[in-house]
C-alpha positions in Angstrom: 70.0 40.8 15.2 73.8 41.0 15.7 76.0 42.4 13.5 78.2 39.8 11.0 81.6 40.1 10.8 83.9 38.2 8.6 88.3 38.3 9.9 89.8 37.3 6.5 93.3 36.0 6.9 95.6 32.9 6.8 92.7 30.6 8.7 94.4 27.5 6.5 98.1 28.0 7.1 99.8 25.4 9.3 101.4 27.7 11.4 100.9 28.5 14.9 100.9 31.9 15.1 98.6 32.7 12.4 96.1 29.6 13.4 96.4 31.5 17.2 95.9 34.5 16.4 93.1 33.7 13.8 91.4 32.4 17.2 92.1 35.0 19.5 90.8 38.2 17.1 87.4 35.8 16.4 87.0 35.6 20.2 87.6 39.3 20.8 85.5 40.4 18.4 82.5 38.0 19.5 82.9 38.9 23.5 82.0 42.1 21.9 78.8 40.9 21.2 79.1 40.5 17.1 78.5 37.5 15.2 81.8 36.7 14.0 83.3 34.1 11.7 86.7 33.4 9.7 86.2 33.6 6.0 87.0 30.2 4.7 89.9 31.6 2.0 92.5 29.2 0.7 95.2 30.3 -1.3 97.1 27.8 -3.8 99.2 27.3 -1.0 96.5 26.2 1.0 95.2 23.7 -1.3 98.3 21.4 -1.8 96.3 18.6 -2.6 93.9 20.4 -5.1 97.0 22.5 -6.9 98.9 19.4 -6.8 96.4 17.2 -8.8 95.7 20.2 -11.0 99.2 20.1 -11.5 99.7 16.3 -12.8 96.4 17.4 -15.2 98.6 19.3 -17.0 101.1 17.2 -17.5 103.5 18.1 -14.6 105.2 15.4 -12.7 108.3 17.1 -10.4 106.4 19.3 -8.5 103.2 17.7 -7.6 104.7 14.5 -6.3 107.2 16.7 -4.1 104.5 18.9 -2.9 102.4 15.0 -2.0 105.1 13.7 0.0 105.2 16.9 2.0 101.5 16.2 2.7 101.9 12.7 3.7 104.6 13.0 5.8 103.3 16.0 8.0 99.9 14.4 7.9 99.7 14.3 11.4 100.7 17.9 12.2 98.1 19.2 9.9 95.3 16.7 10.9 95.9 18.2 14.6 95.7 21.4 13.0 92.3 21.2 11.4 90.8 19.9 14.5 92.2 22.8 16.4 90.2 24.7 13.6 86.6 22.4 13.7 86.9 22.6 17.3 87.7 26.1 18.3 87.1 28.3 14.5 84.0 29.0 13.5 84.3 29.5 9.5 82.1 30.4 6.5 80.3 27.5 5.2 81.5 28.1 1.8 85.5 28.1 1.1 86.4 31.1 -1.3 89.7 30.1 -3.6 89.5 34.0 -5.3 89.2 37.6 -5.4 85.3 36.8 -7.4 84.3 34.4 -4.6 85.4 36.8 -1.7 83.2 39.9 -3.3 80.5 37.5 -3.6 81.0 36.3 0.1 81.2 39.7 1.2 77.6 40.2 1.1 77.0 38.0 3.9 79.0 40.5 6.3 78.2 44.1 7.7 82.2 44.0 8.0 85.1 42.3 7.0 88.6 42.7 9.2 91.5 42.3 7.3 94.6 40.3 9.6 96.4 40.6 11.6 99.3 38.4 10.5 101.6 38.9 7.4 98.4 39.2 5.1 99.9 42.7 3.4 103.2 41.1 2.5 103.3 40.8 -0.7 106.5 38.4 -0.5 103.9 35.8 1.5 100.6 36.4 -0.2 101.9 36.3 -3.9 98.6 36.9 -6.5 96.4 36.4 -3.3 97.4 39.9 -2.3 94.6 42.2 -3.7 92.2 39.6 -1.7 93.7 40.8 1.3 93.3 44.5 0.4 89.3 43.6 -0.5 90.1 44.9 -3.6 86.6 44.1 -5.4 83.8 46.5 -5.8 82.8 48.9 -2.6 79.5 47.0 -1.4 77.8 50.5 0.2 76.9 48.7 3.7 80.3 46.9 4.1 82.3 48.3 6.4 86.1 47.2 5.7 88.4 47.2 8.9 92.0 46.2 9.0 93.4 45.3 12.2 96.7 44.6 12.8 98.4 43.6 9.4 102.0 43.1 9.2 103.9 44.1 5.7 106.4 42.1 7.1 109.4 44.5 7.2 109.6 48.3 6.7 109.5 48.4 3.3 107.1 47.8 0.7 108.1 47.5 -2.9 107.3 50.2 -5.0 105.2 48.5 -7.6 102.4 47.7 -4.9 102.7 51.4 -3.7 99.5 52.3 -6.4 97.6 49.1 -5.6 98.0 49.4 -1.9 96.8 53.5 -1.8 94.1 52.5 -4.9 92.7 49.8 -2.4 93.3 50.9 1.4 91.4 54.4 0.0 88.4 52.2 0.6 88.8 51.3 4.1 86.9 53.0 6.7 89.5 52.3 9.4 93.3 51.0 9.5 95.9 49.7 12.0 99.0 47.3 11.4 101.3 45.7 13.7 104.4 47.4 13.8 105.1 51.4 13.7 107.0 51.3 11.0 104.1 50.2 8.6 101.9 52.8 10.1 104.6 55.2 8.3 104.5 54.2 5.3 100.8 53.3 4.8 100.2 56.3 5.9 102.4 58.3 3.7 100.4 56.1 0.8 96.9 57.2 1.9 96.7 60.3 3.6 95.4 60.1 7.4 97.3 59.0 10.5 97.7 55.0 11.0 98.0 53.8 14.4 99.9 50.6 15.5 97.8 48.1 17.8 98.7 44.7 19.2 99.0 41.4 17.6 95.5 39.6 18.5 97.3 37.3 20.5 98.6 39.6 23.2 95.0 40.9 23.6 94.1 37.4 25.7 95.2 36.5 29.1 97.9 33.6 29.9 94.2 32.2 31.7 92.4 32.4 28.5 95.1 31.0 26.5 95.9 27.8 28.9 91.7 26.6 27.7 93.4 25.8 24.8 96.7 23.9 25.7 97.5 20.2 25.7 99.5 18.8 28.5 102.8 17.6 27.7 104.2 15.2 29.5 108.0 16.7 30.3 109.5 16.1 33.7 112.9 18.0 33.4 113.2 21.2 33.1 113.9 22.4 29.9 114.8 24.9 27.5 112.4 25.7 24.4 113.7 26.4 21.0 111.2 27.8 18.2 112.6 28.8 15.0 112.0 29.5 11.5 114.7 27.3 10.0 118.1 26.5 11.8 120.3 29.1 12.0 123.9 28.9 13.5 123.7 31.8 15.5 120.7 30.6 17.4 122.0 27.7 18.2 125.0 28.9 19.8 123.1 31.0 21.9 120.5 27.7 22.6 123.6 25.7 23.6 125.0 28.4 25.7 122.4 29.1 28.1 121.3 25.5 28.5 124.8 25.0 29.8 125.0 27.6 31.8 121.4 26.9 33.4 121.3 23.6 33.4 118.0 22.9 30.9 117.7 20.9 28.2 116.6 21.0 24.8 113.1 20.6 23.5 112.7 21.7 19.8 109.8 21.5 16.8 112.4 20.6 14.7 112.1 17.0 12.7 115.6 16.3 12.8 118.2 16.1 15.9 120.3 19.5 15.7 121.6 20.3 19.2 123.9 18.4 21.4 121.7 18.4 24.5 118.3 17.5 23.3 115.8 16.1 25.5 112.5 15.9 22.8 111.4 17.3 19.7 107.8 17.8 18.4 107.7 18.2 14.9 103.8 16.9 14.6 103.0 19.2 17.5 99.4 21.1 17.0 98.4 24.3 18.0 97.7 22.5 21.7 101.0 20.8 22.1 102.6 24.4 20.7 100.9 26.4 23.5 101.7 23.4 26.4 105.0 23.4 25.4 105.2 27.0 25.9 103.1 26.9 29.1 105.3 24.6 30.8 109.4 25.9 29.4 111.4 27.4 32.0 113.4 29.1 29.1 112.8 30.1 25.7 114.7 30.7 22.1 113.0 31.8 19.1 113.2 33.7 16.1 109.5 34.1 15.7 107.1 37.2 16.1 104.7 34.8 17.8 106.8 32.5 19.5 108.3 36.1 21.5 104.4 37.0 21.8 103.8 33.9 23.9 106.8 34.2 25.7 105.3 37.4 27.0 102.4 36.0 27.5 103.0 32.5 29.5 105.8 35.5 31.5 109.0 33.0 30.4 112.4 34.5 30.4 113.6 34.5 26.7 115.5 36.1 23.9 114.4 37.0 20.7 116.8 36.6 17.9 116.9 38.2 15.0 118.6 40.4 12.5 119.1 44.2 12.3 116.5 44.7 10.2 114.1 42.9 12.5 111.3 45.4 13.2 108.6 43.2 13.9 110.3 42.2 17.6 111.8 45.0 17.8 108.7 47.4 17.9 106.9 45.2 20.3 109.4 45.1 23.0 111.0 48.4 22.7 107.3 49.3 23.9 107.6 46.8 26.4 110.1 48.0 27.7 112.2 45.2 27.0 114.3 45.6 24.1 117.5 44.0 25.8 115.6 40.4 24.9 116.7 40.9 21.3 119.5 39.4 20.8 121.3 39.9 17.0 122.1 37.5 14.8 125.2 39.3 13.5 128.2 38.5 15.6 126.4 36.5 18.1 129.2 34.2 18.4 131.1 36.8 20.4 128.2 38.5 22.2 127.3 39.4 25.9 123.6 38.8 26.5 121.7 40.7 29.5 120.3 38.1 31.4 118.6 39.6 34.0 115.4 38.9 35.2 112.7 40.4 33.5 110.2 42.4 35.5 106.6 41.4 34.3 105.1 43.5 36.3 106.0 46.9 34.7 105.9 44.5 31.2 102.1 44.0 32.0 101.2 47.1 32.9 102.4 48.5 29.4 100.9 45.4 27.7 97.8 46.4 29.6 97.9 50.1 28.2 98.7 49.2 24.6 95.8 46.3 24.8 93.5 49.1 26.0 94.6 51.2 23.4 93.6 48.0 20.6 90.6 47.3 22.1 89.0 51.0 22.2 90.2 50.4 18.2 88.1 47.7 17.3 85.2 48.5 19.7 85.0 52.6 17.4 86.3 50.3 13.9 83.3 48.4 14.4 80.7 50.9 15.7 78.5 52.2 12.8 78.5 55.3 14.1 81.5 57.1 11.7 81.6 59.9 14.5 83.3 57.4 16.2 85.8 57.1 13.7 88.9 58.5 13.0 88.8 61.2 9.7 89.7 60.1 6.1 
């Protein structure tokens, strides 16, 4: 019989790039012939609907009815989303909504892999946090994993610096995301933490285009992905679509550049990746949205400010730091445009994916000789 595995982390968020990489580290870890299924967690912010009728129980009014709009106007974007999920995610039956349910769900696995994604940032997670440390009684047989966490920055505040050593003292093996983290987790428990991909670098563009929809775009055209709007970004948008002749294509509900040719604010994971597939230039702000810019080989720039580690890591081992562009004075700034050269980038990606791989294949071997030492 194969081994079960359960990958805890933010399976119900509508974003791409934790819905995408959710996929990709179920699909590595069953083409390495486990059993392998997303734990069905929700968070409150997960369950709009639920909190926000719990909510009007108790008497509230503002914030429920604010938090229902949201949910009937993006109805459509998160509809796509959850067939993404039915079609592509295989889940736990039974949806946990705590730290009690989690433990008891635990005893279903051999091992449970915590991330990758922003599960160990406290600033995201809130209360859910000690779920995503497993912080619940040590089930003998369970081996706990975590793969690829990202704390988000390269800090951690002080008050989880107990709670994080207390809980990761437990785990039999640990990576995260960004080198950085692997510092300071490591100063808080003890032993040596390496730094391995994001999930979604560890597929191929071929694996990746199964999954995209095809959008229908004749012109060529620049790509814009961002977490909110920020000025500088859009300077540097503007700018190079002048200069190469592309137009605009954003996610963005509202008109916000003066050369747009679409926007896709109901897009789903599909649409996301076509889009991608198909840009001849990309803008973004986002971890992921650089991640599939490496992987779809676009020219692109990452911006983001100077405390942004989490791109900054990444391509600096690529190679390719001169993508990042920074927010601060961007206005005045002289961008490196030239061509990048994917053929060194993927022979690095193909050494640091190596490098994750051989990390989940000894993580997940029972045999602790495999293991690196507590």
């Amino acid at each position: 019989m194969n081994r079960k595995i359960g990958i805890l982390t933010f399976i119900w968020s509508v974003n791409y790039g934790a819905k995408l990489q959710a996929l990709a580290l179920q699909s590595v870890v069953s083409s390495l012939g486990f059993e392998c299924e997303a734990i069905s967690y929700k968070r409150k912010e997960d369950s709009r609907i639920r909190e926000s009728i719990r909510h009007l129980q108790s008497g509230q009014l503002k914030r429920p009815v604010r938090e229902l709009l949201l949910e009937a106007i993006n109805w459509k974007r998160t509809w796509r989303f959850r067939n993404f999920t039915s079609q592509h995610i295989r889940l736990s039956p039974k949806t946990c909504f705590s730290l009690a349910d989690l433990a008891n769900r635990a005893e279903n696995y051999d091992a449970i892999i915590c991330g990758s994604d922003q599960v160990w940032n406290p600033d995201l997670t809130g209360e859910s946090q000690l779920s995503y440390l497993l912080d619940f009684p040590n089930k003998s047989a369970l081996r706990r994993i975590a793969y690829a966490p990202s704390l988000g920055n390269d800090t951690l505040d002080e008050k989880w610096h107990d709670t994080f050593k207390r809980c990761l003292s437990k785990f039999d093996t640990i990576s995260v995301r960004e080198k950085s983290a692997g510092a300071l987790i490591s100063s808080l428990v003890g032993r040596e933490i390496p730094s391995v991909l994001d999930p979604t670098l560890l597929l191929s563009r071929e694996q990746w285009l199964k999954y995209t929809s095809n959008v229908e775009i004749t012109e060529p055209y620049l790509l814009v992905y961002s977490f909110g709007f920020p000025a500088g970004l859009k300077i540097l948008a503007e700018r190079l679509a002048k200069n190469k002749g592309l137009k605009i294509v954003t996610f963005h509900k509202q008109r916000h550049y003066t050369n747009e040719l679409n926007r896709y604010p109901n897009a789903g994971p599909r649409e996301f990746l076509g889009l991608f597939s198909k840009a001849d230039f990309v803008i973004t702000n986002s971890f992921h949205g650089t991640a599939f810019s490496l992987i779809f080989k676009k020219p692109f720039f990452s911006v983001t400010n100077k405390r942004g580690i989490r791109l900054k890591d990444l391509l600096t081992d690529l190679g390719i730091e001169n993508r990042i562009v920074l927010r601060e004075g961007i206005k005045d700034a002289l961008f490196d445009d030239t061509e990048i050269n994917y053929a060194e980038v993927d022979k690095r990606l193909l050494m640091l994916r190596e490098h994750s791989m051989n990390f989940l294949k000894n993580s997940l071997d029972k045999n602790d000789a495999c293991l690196p030492a507590k």
